[in-house]
N, C-alpha and C positions, 0 to 999 in steps of 0.2 A: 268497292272502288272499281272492278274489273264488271260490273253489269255497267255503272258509271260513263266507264268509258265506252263502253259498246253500243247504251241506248242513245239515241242523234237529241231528244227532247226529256234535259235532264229536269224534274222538280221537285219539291219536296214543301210537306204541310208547313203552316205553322208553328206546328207543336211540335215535328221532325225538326226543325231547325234551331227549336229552342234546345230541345233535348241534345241535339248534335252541338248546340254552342255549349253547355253543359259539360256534357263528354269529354268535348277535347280539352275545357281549362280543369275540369276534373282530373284527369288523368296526366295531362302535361302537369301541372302545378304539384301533381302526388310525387311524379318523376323527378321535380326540382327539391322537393324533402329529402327524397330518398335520398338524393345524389350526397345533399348535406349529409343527410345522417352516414352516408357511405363515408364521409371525408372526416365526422370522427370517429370512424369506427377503424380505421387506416393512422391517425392519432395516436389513439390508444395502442393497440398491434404495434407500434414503430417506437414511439416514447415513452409507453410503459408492459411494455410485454410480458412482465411476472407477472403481473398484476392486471394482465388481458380478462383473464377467462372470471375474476371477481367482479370486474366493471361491468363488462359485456354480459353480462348473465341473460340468462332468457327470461326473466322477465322485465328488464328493463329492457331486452331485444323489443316485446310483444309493446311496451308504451311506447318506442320510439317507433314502430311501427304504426300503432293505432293513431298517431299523433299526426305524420305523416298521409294518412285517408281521411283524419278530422279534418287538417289544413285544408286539404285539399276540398273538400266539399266545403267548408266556408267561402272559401274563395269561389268558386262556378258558384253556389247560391249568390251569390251575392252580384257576379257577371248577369247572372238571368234576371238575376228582381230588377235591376237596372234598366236592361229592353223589357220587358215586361209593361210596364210602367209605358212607353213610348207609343206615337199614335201611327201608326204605317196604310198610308197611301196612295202606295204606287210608282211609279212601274216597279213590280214587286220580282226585280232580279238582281241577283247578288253578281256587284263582279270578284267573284273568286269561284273557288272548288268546293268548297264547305263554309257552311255557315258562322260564322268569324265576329268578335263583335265589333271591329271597324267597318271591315264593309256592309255588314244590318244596320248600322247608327246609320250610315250614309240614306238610307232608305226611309228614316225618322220624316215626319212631316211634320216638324217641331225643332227648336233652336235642342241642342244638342253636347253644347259648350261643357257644361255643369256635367251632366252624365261622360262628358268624354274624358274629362280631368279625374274624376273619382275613378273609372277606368284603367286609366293610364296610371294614376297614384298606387292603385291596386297593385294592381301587374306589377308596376317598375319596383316598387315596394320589398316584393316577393325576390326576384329577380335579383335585383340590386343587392338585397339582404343575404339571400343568399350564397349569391355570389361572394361577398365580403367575409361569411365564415367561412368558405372554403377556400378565399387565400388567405385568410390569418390561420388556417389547418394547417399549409402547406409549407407557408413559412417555419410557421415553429417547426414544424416536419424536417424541412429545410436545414435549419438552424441546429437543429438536433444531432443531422447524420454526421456534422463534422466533427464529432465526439467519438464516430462509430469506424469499423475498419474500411476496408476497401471492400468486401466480401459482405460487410453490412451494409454499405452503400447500395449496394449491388440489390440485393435483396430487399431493397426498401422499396428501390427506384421501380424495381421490376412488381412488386406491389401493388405499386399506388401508377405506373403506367398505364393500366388499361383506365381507370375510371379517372386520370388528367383528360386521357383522350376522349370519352366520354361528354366529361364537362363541358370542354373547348366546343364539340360538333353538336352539344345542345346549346346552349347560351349563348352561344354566339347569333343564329339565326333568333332566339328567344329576345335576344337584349336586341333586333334591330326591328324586332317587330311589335313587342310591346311598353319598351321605355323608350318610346317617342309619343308627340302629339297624338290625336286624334286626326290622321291623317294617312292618307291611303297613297301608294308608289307603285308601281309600274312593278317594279322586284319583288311585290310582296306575293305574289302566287308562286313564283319557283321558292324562296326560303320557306314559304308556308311548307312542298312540297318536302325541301331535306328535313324539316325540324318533323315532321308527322310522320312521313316515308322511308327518305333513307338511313336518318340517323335507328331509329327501331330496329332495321331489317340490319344496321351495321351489328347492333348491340352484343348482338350473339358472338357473332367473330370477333369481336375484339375481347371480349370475356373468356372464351374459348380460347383467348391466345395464350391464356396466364397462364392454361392446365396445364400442367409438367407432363401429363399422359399426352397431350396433343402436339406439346413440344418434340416430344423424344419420337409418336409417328409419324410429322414431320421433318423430321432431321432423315430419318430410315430413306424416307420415300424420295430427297433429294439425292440421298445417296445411291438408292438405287436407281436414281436417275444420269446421276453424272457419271456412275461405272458403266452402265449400258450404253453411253453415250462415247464411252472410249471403250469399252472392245466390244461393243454392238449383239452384248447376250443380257 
């Protein structure tokens, strides 16, 4: 990204651009599994917590994992065999940052309709579906704590807080950029931007926020921030 932006004459092959459409629904689409499989694995942990470490075992860990990178490579196969297939003609520039498959359709020398719907059904599919098990998670989640004390409320919320926030700052830019038409917006290079860029670079810090270790050198360094700041040692 950082040669990118410093050389003035950005391009890239054919086969670079396929492999980078690839990429990114490979990897974004593996991240919208995960997220699910995060959301009952946060289920389980809240609503049945005796019976966490029988459910969760590592080897249904390692299927709900492998299931997870299977998803996700059917899904980008199937993004690519679609351009693939397409006949491209020229002027052969993408208006975006990376290779994307609405702004490549755009570049099709050929009606496009049919590949943009299969597309869009794909994605919104994904997205959609996903999204939907992870508020019927969070519901029962929901539903559950009011059974539990105040101190389990606490500990549940604090939980499942980091990866709501997670959700929210991927899905959101995902749900407005691939469960619509086959159709390109003026906004779609800054949300491409948060959903590839910033939401990644946030992921760490918000995960990091759960540590109870990072919590407590936190709390130190405020402290020895606001004593220094009243007697000035």
């Amino acid at each position: 990204m950082i040669v990118d932006l410093l050389v003035k004459k950005k391009t890239i092959s054919y086969v670079g651009c396929m492999l980078q459409l690839f990429g990114v629904h490979f990897f974004g689409c593996t991240e919208i599994f995960i997220l699910t499989v995060m959301a009952y694995d946060r289920y389980v942990a809240i609503c049945k917590p005796l019976h966490y470490m029988t459910i969760m075992d590592r080897e249904r860990c390692n299927k709900m994992l492998l299931g997870t990178w299977v998803g996700g490579f059917l899904h980008s196969i199937i993004q690519v065999a679609l351009m693939v297939q397409l006949p491209f003609c020229g002027p052969n520039e993408i208006d975006h940052y990376f290779c994307d498959v609405h702004p490549v359709l755009k570049l099709a020398c050929t009606d496009t309709y049919v590949v943009g719907v299969v597309v869009t059904a794909n994605s919104g599919t994904i997205a959609l579906g996903s999204f939907v098990i992870l508020l019927i998670s969070y519901i029962i989640i929901l539903v559950s704590l009011r059974k539990q004390s105040a101190e389990g409320r606490r500990k549940a919320l604090s939980t499942c807080g980091s990866h709501i926030a997670v959700v929210i700052i991927f899905f959101g830019p995902c749900t407005f950029m691939y469960m619509r038409p086959d159709t390109t917006f003026s906004e779609d290079k800054m949300v491409a931007v948060f959903y590839t860029i910033i939401t990644p670079m946030l992921n760490p810090l918000i995960y990091t926020l759960r540590n109870a270790e990072v919590k407590n050198a936190m709390r130190k360094l405020w402290a020895k921030k606001v004593t220094w700041e009243r007697t000035g040692k």
